[in-house]
C-alpha positions, 0 to 999 in steps of 0.5 A, spaced: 269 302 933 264 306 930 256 302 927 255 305 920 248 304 922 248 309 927 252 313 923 247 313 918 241 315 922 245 321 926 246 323 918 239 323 917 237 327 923 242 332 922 239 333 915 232 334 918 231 342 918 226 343 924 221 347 919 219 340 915 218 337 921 213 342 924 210 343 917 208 336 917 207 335 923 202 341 924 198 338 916 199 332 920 194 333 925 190 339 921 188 334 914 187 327 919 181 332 923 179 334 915 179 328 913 176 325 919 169 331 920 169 330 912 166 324 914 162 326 919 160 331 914 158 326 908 154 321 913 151 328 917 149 330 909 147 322 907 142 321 914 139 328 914 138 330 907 136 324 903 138 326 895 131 326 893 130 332 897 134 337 893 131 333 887 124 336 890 127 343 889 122 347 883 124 350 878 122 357 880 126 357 887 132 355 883 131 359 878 131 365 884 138 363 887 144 365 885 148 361 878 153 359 883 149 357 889 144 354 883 151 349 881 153 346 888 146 344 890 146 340 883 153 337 885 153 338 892 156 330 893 161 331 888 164 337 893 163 332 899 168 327 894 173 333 894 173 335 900 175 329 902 179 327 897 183 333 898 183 333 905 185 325 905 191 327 900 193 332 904 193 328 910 197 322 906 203 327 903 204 331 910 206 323 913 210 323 907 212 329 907 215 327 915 219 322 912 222 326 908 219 324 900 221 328 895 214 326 891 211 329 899 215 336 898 213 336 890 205 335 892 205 339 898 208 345 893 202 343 888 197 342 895 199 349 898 198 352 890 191 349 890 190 353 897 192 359 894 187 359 888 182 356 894 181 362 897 182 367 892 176 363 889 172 363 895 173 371 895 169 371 889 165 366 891 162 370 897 161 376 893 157 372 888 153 369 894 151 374 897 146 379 893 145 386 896 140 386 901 133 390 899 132 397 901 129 397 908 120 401 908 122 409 909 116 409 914 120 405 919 125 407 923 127 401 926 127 397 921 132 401 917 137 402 924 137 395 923 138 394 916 144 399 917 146 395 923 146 389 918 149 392 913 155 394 917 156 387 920 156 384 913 162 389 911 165 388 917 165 380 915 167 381 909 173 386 910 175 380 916 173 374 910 178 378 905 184 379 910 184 372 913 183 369 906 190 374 903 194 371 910 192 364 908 194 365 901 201 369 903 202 364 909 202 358 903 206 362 898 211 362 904 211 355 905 212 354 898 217 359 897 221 354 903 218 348 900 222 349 894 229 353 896 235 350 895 237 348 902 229 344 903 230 341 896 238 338 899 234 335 905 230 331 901 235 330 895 240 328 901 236 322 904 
């Protein structure tokens, strides 16, 4: 005689592809160390740079920096709030996702979309943020090899940024190209 319990539960493990379950697992351990570092993070921030300290920046050194650079001092306890938020939403939608809730698997497609937008951002931000250097004194020497060693190694970063920036977002549209194929959405339909 057969429990229908049991039968149950061997139906939901057949259901259950190892691809979800690595997925969630891995966004598990990864946004619960976001989430947790965020923390860390803020509280750092709190203890070490009290508000004031950014309302003490004159007119003319934020003038002199960049529009971009210029809006994240003004708000940089929003980004700390976003950061968190996204990290702790990630966390809350990978456990979710683990046990196989639809909602997961439709707010981890949005998440891994916002990561695409994320770095491709970042690119533009980087190049926003980075001013090119000012010319080196002609007199001397040593100073221009070390501008031109310089220069390299910021290309060099640049070019490294670029590359991981595009293989993160194309291993993001991967993730939701599974997230949303027909077999994957079965498997949450199913339980």
């Amino acid at each position: 005689m057969t429990n229908p319990a049991t039968n149950q539960t061997a139906a939901r493990a057949q259901g259950r592809s190892s691809f979800v379950t690595a997925l969630a697992w891995t966004f598990i351990v990864l946004a619960g160390f976001a989430t947790f570092i965020s923390v860390l993070q803020a509280l750092m921030f709190y203890f070490f740079f009290p508000a004031d300290t950014f309302s003490q920046i004159n007119a003319k050194e934020l003038e002199e920096m960049p529009a971009t650079l210029r809006f994240m001092m003004r708000h940089i306890l929003g980004f700390f709030v976003l950061f968190w938020s996204l990290s702790a939403a990630t966390f809350v939608s990978a456990i979710a996702l683990l046990r196989r809730k639809n909602w997961a698997r439709l707010a981890f497609i949005a998440l891994m979309a916002l990561g695409i937008v994320w770095n491709l951002a970042g690119l533009w931000l980087q190049a926003e943020m980075m001013p090119p250097l000012p010319g080196a004194p002609a007199h001397d020497p040593r100073a221009q090899e070390f501008q031109a060693h310089f220069e390299t190694m910021m290309t060099v970063m640049k070019f490294a940024t670029a590359v991981f920036a595009i293989a993160v977002s194309a291993l993001f549209a991967w993730i939701i190209k599974r997230l949303a194929s027909p077999s994957v959405k079965a498997e949450f339909d199913a339980l």
